[in-house]
Structure formats: C-alpha cells, structure tokens
C-alpha positions in Angstrom: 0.0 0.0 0.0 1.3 3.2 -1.0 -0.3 5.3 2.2 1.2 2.9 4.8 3.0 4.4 7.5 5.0 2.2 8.9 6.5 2.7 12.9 9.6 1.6 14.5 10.2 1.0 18.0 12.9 2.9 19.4 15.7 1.4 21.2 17.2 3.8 22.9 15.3 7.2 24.4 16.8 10.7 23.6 18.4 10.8 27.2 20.5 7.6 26.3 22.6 9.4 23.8 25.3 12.2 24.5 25.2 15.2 22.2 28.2 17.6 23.1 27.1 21.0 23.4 30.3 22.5 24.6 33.8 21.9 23.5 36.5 22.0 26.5 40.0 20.8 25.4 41.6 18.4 28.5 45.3 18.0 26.8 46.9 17.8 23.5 49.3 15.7 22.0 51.5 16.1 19.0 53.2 13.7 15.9 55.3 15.0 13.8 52.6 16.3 11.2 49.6 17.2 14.0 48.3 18.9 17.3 45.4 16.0 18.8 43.2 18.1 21.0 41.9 15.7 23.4 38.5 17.3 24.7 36.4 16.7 27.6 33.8 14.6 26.1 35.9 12.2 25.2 36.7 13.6 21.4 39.9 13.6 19.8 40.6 16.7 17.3 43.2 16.2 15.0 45.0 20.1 13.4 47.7 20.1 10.8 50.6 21.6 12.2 51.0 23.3 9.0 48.0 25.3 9.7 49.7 26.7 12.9 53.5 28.1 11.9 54.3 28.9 15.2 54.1 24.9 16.3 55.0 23.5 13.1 58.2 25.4 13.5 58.8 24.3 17.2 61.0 21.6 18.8 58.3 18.7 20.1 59.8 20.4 24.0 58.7 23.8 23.2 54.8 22.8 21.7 54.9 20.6 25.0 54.9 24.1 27.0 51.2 24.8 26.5 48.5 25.9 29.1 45.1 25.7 28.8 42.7 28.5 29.9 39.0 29.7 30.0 38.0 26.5 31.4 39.5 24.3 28.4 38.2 26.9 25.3 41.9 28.2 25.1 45.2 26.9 24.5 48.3 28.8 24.9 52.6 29.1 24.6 53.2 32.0 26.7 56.5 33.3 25.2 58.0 33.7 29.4 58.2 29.6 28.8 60.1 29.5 25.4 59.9 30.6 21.8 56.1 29.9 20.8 53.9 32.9 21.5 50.3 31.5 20.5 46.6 31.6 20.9 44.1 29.4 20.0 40.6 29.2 20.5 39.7 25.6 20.5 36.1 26.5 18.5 38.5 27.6 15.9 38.8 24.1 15.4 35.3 23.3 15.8 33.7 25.7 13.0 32.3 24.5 10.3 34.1 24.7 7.1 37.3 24.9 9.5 38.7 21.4 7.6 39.5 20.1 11.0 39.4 16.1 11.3 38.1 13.9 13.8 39.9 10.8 14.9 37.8 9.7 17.6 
C-alpha cells in the first residue's frame, strides 16, 4: 500500500545518547605532522601543524609548553616559557568549514 505508514520501535530514548554542546579541550598531544586536542567529552581533534606556523616550527619540547585557559576553550605558549607565543581558541577548530578532522 502506498499510504502505509509504517512505525519503528525505538531502542534507545533521547536521554540515552550524549550530544556535546560545549567543547573544553583536557590535553593535546603532537606527531610529527599534527596537534590532537583531546576534549572533555571524550573527542579527539586532529590540526595540521601546517596550519599553525608557530608549532610547526617548534622543537616537540617547546609545543609541550602549552597551558590551557578559559575553562578548556583556550590553548596557549606564553613566550616567558620558550619561543612559541600562541593563541588558539579551541572552537577555531570546531567551525564549520574549518577542515578540521576527527579521529575519535
């Protein structure tokens, strides 16, 4: 019949599921081509360092001097603590359109 609806029975309610609504970076790593921000919820964003001069520049010791401020929504080299002066706005990363990539 062409006016059947059909139902489904849902598995899982709405409350079962976890929708991020705010993203809080906890660490990052690095490799030799990428910054992994590791965020709060459990998400993994991967950055070019190519996109960031600053880090891709850096010894692996110096992009290991970052900080993280605002409550995980910034992450920072303050130039006291070696040669990378940076700021970055984890939601940067986020945007849409930004080309980021997620890993996890």
């Amino acid at each position: 019949m062409i006016n059947e609806i059909q139902t489904y029975r849902v598995t899982y309610p709405k409350s079962a599921y976890t929708v991020p609504t705010d993203a809080c970076a906890q660490k990052l790593t690095f490799d030799d081509t990428c910054m992994y921000i590791h965020l709060q919820d459990g998400r993994i964003v991967s950055v070019p360092l190519s996109w960031i001069p600053s880090l891709e520049r850096a010894t692996p010791a110096d992009r290991e001097k970052y900080q993280i401020g605002w409550d995980g929504r910034l992450l920072y080299w303050d130039p006291e603590d070696g040669p990378i002066n940076e700021d970055l706005l984890v939601a940067t990363y986020l945007a849409s359109g930004s080309g980021s990539n997620l890993v996890k």
